[in-house]
Structures are given as C-alpha cells and as structure tokens.
C-alpha positions, 0 to 999 in steps of 0.5 A: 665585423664578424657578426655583420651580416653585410660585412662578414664577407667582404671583411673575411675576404679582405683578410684573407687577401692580405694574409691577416688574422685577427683577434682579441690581442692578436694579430697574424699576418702570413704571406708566400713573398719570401718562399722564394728566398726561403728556397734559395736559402735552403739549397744553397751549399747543401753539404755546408748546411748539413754540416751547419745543421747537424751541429745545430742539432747537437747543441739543440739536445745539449741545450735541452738537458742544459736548460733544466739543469739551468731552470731546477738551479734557478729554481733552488737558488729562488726558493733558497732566496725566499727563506732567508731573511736577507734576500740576495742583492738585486745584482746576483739574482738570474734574469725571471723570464715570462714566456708565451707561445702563439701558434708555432711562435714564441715571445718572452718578456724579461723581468729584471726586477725593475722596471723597463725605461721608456728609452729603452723599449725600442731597443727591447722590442726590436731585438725580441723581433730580430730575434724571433726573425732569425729563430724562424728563418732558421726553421724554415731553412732547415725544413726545405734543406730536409726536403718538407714543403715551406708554406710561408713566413709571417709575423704576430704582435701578441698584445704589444710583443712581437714574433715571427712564425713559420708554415710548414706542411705537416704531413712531409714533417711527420714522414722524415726520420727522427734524426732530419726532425731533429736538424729542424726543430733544432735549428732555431735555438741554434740560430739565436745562440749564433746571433747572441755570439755573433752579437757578443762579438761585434760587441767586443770588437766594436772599438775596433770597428769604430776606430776610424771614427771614434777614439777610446781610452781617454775617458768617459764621454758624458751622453746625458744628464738626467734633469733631476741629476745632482750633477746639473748645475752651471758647475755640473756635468754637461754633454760632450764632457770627458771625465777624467778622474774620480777622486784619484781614481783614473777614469778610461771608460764607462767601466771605470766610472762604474768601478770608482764609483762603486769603490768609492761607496763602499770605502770611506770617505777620503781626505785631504791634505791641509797646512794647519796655517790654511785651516785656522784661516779658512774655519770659523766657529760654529755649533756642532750636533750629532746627527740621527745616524751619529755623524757630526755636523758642525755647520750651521750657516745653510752654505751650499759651499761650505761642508764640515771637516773632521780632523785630529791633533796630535793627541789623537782627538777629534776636531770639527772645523766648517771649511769652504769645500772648493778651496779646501779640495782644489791643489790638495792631495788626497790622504787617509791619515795625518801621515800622508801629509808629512810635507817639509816642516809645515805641520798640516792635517788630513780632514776628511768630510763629515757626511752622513754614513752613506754620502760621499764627497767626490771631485770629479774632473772633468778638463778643461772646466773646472772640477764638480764637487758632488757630495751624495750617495754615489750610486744616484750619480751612476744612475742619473749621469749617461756616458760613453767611452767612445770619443768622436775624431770629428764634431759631427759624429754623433755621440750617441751612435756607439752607444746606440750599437753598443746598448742593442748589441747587449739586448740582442745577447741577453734576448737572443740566448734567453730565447735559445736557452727557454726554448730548448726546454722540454715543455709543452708548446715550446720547440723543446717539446717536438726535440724531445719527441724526436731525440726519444723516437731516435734513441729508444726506439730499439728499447722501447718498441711501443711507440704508445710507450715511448709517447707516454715517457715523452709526456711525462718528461713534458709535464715534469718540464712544464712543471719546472718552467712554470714554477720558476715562472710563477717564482719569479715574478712573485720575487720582483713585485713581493720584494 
C-alpha cells in the first residue's frame, strides 16, 4: 500500500486517522481518548501521590540493584547447572525470561521449561496486557503529577505479544530535576509489584471472598478428565467428583491431592491386610517371572482386575499369590508389615501389589461412587486429572469460576512481578536504563562534575547489565530446548 502510488496517500491519511502504525510484525495504535482521564488521575490527591510515588521511587532503585543481584545468582546457578551431570529437577530451576522492548513498551515471554497449554494462552496473554496497562498508566500518572505534558496512551501487538505505551513530551521530561525523573521512570515497575501484591492477596483471601457462594475443605472437586487420562472409565473419575482419600491420605484441597500424590511416588507401595483364609480363597495358581526391572509378575491370565500380591510367612520369605485387586482392597486396612495386621486370633497377612518400580496402586475415594483402583505412575494421574477446592452451595454455580479467578491471579503474580523485577535492570532500552540515569545525575553529581563522566559510568553500568541479562537469556533458553 506504501508503494502504490495511488494509494499511498489515502492509506497514510487513514492511518494517521485512527492512530495506527503498521509494520512488519508490528502494529501501534496510539490515541488522546484517555488524556482526560489521565489528567484527573494525575491531580487527584496530589500530597497522597507524592507520598505514593516517592516510595515507588525507593523501591524502584532497590529493585535495580535487586535485579542484579537476582540475574548474576541465576546466572551462577544456570552455568553451575550446565557443569554437572545431573541437572537439577525441573521444579527448582527459576523462571528463563525472554525480554523484547518496542518503543517505550516492553513484552516478556516466560519459558517455564515446557510448553504452554493451548488452555492456558488466554490467561497468558490477557495477564501480560493487564500487565503492561498498569505499568504505563503508572507512568503517565506520575509524568503529569511531576508536571511533564501527556500526549497519549496506546497499545501494540509485537508478533502475537501484546503491550501498552505511553507518549510523553521529551523536552519537559528532560527539564525536571533527577529526583521528579526518578518518581516517573519508577513508577511502572512500582505499579506491577502493586498488582502482583494486590493479586497475591485476592489470591489468598479467595475462599473468603467466594465463601458465600463456594465451600472449601471437603476435598478436591474434579473439574476435568483429560480423554487419554487413566482415570476415565465407567469406574474412573468423572466432573463434579469430590475426592476424599488417597490411599489413607485425607484429601481437603488441591494442595493435598498434590501432596499425596507426590508422597505417594516417593514411598513404597502400601499393603493390605488379608486373613490367610480369604487369601487361599481368592488366589490361584499361576506361573511367575521376573521382570526386566526385577519386580515379579505372577499373573498370566491378561485380567484387567486381577493384580499380583507379594507376601511373607512366618519364615520370612517371599510368596506371590494373583489376587482379584477390588475385593482385595475393599474393607482392608492398610499395612506395611504383617504386624499391622495382628487382628484377634485370625492369622492374616500384609500383601502388598507387586508393580513395577515406578507404578503404584492407589484407591482413590471418591463417595458416594464406588472407589477408583488406579494402578500407574501417580504423577500422570496429576497431570491428567484437574481439580478444585472449591465446592458449589448451589447447582448452578459454575465449577470452574474459582478456578478461573484463582489460575489468573497466579499469571498475574508471576507476569506482573517478572515484569517489575526484569524491568528494573540497569540495560539499555528497559526502564532501568533512564533509572539509572537519573539515580547517578542525582547522587554523583557533586562527585563527578563532568556530566560527560557521569554519562560514561552510566554506559558502562549498561553494558555490564545488558551483558548480564542477555546471558541469562541466551542460557536460558539453551537450558529448556538443550535439556
């Protein structure tokens, strides 16, 4: 359209119009709508926004000297990760952060190390806008509350990222002293680190908020099953389940399920009690073979109900018996050794699933249907089973409406404090970069005279920080698609 030379005009004028800048991977659209706003904002409470400002300007210098300190430990603990044989678990690693910054916008991508559900990009996306909106809106605040005249707000898509921006006039920027600039170029880190507190707290007052609607502490309500899930099935979980019990692990919330489950993976597997009478009742014979990994399998008839049970006698060794799993399990307790079974004067036994090393046999309750009899690697149950804590009062509340609140409050924190802690780094292009301009112009001006010289140690600290920031960068993004 650029190069037409009958439409060049009247597409530059169109442009120009709607406030829209386009190019490759690119589009900006800026507008005065908001100014207005902006404005009221500005002079609103003007000793309350001094206030609000300057303590956004103190942790804006705090978070700069913090975030290098952050990025050279990461970098240490990346490079000390690379050495070794064993990485680290996936679990303990720090968020990788890829950052990009357009104009006086900034997106950030996070690599957790794997990849981002489909699900899950709405949330993503939306909570990097927010994001972004509240870190400009904190600049454009602060910029007319110091004075400087506010052009407009606007917004950008950077290949699918989105941001926000705002235009401020350069000339009355450059003329306020060091210490105004610093309550400006502060205050969006400063207004994400208030968003992911803010955030953190609804997150942690949400049973409270819901509470009217929503109950808690009863146990893990089942949101989804995924379709290749080992709990589907016409026994399996289904929506709207409350789960119970795991094993003899009592589930209240998502964060027992998680803990059972992962204490569940790492002991071994339990057993259950069984009267000698019931077992010679319930077995029968069957040929058993050592597997490749060294666990016994004993039987050999391809039942998808019946599951080989290890046990001793009184002399201490081994016995193999295949044994129907259900009636085995159902109004047994559970036991470790054959003395957790001492019952009366009914000789009984502790037979415990012979699985492989890995798998386990986990009864999962789930009243009033009749318990699920997973045997797998507990980890994929995880994985493949969502769930809540919270339980409707009413059947039509929708189920998924905590989770839905909960899971964006939890972008929002990581997004929102990754934002204000990446941001704050002394490097070129990011906010850190005129922090730190204006934090030297403020505090070495008496010691350096030379403005030349003061802006020659500035740029050394930049390089040093870009250095730092794109090493961790290029680290680690070598560390999730290396490993």
């Amino acid at each position: 359209l650029q190069s037409s030379n009958s439409l060049k005009a009247s597409y530059e004028d169109w442009l120009l119009t709607y406030g829209l800048s386009i190019s490759p991977f690119h589009i900006r659209w800026q507008t005065a709508v908001f100014n207005r706003q902006f404005y009221n904002w500005g002079r609103w409470k003007p000793r309350f926004l001094y206030l609000w400002f300057s303590i956004g300007m103190v942790f804006g210098i705090v978070a700069m000297f913090g975030s290098v300190i952050l990025l050279g430990k990461t970098l240490m603990q990346t490079l000390t990760q690379m050495l070794t044989e064993a990485p680290k678990a996936q679990n303990d690693r720090m968020l990788q952060v890829v950052v990009s910054v357009l104009s006086s916008g900034l997106y950030l991508r996070v690599v957790p190390g794997v990849n981002l559900p489909v699900s899950q990009l709405t949330y993503f996306f939306s909570a990097i806008l927010i994001s972004g909106v509240i870190h400009e809106v904190g600049h454009g605040v602060a910029a007319i509350r110091e004075q400087v005249r506010f052009n407009g707000f606007g917004i950008f898509i950077f290949i699918v990222y989105p941001g926000a921006f705002v235009d401020l006039f350069t000339t009355h920027l450059q003329l306020i002293s060091p210490v105004q600039q610093l309550r400006i170029f502060c205050a969006g880190v400063w207004h994400n680190f208030v968003l992911g507190v803010a955030s953190f707290i609804v997150l942690l007052l949400l049973p409270a908020i819901l509470f009217p609607f929503y109950y808690t502490g009863v146990g893990a309500l089942v949101t989804e099953v995924a379709e290749d899930s080992p709990a589907n099935g016409p026994r399996g979980l289904f929506v709207g389940d409350l789960v119970t019990n795991l094993q003899d692990c009592p589930v209240y919330s998502v964060e027992d399920w998680n803990s059972c489950l992962e204490d569940i993976s790492e002991k071994s597997q339990v057993g259950y009690c069984l009267s000698a009478a019931t077992l010679q009742q319930l077995s029968f014979p069957a040929r058993v073979y050592r597997r490749l990994d060294g666990t016994v399998e004993c039987c050999s008839n391809n039942s998808l109900t019946d599951i080989c049970f290890s046990y001793s006698n009184n002399l201490d060794s081994h016995l193999y018996a295949c044994l129907p799993a259900r009636k085995v399990i159902e109004a047994s307790k559970v036991c470790r050794t054959n003395m957790d079974c001492q019952k009366d004067s009914v000789p009984s036994f502790c037979v415990t699933p012979s699985l492989e090393n890995q798998t386990r046999l986990i009864r999962v309750k789930h009243p009033p249907h009749i318990d699920m009899l997973y045997a797998g690697h507990p980890m994929h149950l995880q994985y493949t089973v969502s769930l809540s804590s919270f339980v409707p009062r009413q059947n039509f509340l929708s189920i998924d409406l905590p989770v839905v609140i909960e899971t964006f409050c939890k972008y929002l924190i990581s997004l929102s404090g990754a934002l204000a802690v990446v941001n704050a780094v002394p490097c070129f292009a990011l906010d850190g970069q005129w922090i730190l301009n204006s934090f030297l112009e403020a505090t070495l001006s008496s010691l350096i005279v030379e403005k030349q010289n003061r802006e020659l140690v500035g740029f050394l600290i930049l390089l040093a920080g870009s250095a730092l920031l794109a090493a961790n960068v290029a680290l680690g993004l070598w560390m999730v698609t290396a490993r």
